[in-house]
C-alpha positions as CSV (number, residue, x, y, z in Angstrom):
1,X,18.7,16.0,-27.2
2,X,20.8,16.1,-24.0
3,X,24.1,17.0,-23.3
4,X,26.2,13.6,-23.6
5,X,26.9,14.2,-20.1
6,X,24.1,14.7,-18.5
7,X,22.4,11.9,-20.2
8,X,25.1,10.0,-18.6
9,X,24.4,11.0,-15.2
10,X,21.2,11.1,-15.2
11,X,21.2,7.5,-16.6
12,X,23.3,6.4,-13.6
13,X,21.2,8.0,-11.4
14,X,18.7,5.7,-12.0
15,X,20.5,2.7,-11.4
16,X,21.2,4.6,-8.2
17,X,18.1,5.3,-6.9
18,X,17.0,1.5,-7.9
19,X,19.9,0.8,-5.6
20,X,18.2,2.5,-2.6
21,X,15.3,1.0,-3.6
22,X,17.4,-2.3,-2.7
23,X,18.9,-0.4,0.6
24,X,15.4,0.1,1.9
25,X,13.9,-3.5,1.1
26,X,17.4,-4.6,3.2
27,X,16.5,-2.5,6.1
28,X,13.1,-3.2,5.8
29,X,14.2,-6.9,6.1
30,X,16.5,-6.4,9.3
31,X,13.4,-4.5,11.1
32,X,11.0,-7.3,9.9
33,X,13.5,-10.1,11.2
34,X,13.7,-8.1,14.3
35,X,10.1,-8.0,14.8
36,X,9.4,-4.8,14.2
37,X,6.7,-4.2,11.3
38,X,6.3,-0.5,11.6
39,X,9.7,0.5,11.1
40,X,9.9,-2.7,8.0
41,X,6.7,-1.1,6.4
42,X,7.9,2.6,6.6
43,X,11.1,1.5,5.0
44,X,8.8,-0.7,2.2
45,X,7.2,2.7,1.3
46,X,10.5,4.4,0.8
47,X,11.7,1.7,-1.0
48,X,8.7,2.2,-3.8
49,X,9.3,6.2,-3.5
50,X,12.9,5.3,-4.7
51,X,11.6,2.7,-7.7
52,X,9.0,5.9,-8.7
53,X,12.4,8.5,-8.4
54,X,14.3,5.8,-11.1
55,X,11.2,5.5,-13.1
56,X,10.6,9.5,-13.5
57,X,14.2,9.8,-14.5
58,X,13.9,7.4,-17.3
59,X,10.8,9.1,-18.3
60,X,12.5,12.3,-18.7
61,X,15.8,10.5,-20.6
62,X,13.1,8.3,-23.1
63,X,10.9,11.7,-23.5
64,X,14.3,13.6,-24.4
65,X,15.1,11.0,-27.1
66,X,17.9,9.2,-25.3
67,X,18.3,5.7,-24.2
68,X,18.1,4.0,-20.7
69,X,20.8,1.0,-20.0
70,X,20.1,-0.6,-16.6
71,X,23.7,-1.3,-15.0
72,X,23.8,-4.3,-12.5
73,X,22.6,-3.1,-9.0
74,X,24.6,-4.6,-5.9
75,X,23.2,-6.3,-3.6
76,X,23.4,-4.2,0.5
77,X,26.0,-5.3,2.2
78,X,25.1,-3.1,6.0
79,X,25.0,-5.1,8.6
80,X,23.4,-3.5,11.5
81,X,24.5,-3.8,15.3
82,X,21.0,-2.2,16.6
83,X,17.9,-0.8,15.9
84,X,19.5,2.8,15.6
85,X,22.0,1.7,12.8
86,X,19.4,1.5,9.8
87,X,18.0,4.8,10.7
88,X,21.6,6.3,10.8
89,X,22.3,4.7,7.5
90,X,19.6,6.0,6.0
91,X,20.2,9.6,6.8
92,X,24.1,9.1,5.5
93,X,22.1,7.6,2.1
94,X,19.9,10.5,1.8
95,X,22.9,12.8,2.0
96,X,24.7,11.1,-0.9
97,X,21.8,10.8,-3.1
98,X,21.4,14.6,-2.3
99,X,25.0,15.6,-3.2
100,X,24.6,13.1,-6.3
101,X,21.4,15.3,-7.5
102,X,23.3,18.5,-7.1
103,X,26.3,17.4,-9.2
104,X,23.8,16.8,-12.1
105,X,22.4,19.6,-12.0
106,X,25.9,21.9,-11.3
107,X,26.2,20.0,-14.7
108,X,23.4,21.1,-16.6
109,X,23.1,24.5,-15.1
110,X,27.4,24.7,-16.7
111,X,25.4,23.8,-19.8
112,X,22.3,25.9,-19.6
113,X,20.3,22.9,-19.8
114,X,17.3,24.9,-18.2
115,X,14.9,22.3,-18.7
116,X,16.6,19.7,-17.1
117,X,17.5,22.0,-14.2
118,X,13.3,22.8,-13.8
119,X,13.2,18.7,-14.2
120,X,15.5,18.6,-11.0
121,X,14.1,21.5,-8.9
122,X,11.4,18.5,-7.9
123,X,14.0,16.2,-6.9
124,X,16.4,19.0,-4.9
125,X,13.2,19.8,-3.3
126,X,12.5,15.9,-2.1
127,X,15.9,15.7,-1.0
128,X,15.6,18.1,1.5
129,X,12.3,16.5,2.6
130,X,14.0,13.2,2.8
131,X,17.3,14.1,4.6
132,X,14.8,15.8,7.4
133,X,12.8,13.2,7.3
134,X,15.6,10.7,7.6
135,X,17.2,13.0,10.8
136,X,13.8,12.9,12.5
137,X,13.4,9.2,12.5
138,X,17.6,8.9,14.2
139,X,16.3,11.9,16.4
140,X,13.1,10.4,17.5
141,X,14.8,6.8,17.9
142,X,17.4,8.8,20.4
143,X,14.5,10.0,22.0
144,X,12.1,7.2,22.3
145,X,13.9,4.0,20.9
146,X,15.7,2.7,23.9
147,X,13.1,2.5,26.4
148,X,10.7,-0.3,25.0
149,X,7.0,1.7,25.2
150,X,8.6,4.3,23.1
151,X,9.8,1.6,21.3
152,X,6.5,0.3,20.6
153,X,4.5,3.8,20.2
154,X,7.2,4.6,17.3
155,X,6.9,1.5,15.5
156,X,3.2,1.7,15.8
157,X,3.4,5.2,14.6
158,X,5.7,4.2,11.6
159,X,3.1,1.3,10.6
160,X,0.8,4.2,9.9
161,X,2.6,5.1,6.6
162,X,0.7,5.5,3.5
163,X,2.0,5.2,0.4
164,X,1.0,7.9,-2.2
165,X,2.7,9.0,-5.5
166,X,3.7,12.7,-5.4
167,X,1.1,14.8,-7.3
168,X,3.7,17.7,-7.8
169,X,6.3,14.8,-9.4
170,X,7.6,15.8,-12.7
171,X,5.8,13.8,-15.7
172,X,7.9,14.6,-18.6
């Protein structure tokens, strides 16, 4: 069994990460109404990397005997000005999710809840790949974004995403 707590967190967390799931389908939306499918499909693959971060986090709470309530997830209410905004929202997203992932595990290490720390390591880990991630896409939009061949070459470079499940993804 968990610590009330943490059970409690970690079951809001993945209401939360279903609700970037929902922020990247929106900005995958704006760059598809804007014509630009690279940038909609990179943001279609991040949106299923969220859904898999909810779905491991339930997995951990139903393999640690505790039960999962889904709360209502909003609906994203950004509306963008340009082409830069989404990316800059994104980064500002990946920040909160990563200060949301360290409070739960401030929490279980007060608790020396070791195993759920070793469950998080994984996810502190993909946050710092994601807010990089995230910062390279507004650095290379800066870069390239404004002139419309560097336009095109990123979104064409974007389009090239694969999805692929992480093999090093905590199962239990």
């Amino acid at each position: 069994m968990l610590n009330k707590k943490i059970a409690e967190m970690l079951n809001d967390q993945v209401n939360k990460e279903f609700y970037s799931a929902y922020l990247y389908l929106d900005f995958a939306n704006y760059y598809a109404d804007e014509g630009l499918d690279g940038f909609a499909h990179w943001y279609e693959i991040q949106a299923q990397e969220e859904r898999d971060h909810a779905l491991m986090i339930r997995r951990y709470l139903l393999n640690n005997g505790e039960r999962v309530t889904f709360g209502a997830i909003g609906g994203p209410d950004k509306k963008f000005a340009n082409h830069l905004a989404p990316l800059e929202a994104g980064f500002e997203h990946e920040k909160y999710v990563t200060s949301l992932i360290t409070e739960i595990y401030h929490e279980a290490s007060a608790q020396k809840d070791y195993r759920t720390m070793q469950f998080l390591d994984w996810f502190i880990k993909e946050q710092g790949e994601e807010e990089t991630t995230a910062d390279d896409m507004v650095k290379k939009y800066k870069l390239f974004g404004y002139d419309a061949k560097g336009l095109y070459a990123l979104n064409q470079e974007l389009s090239a995403r694969v999805y692929a499940p992480s093999a090093t993804a905590p199962q239990k």
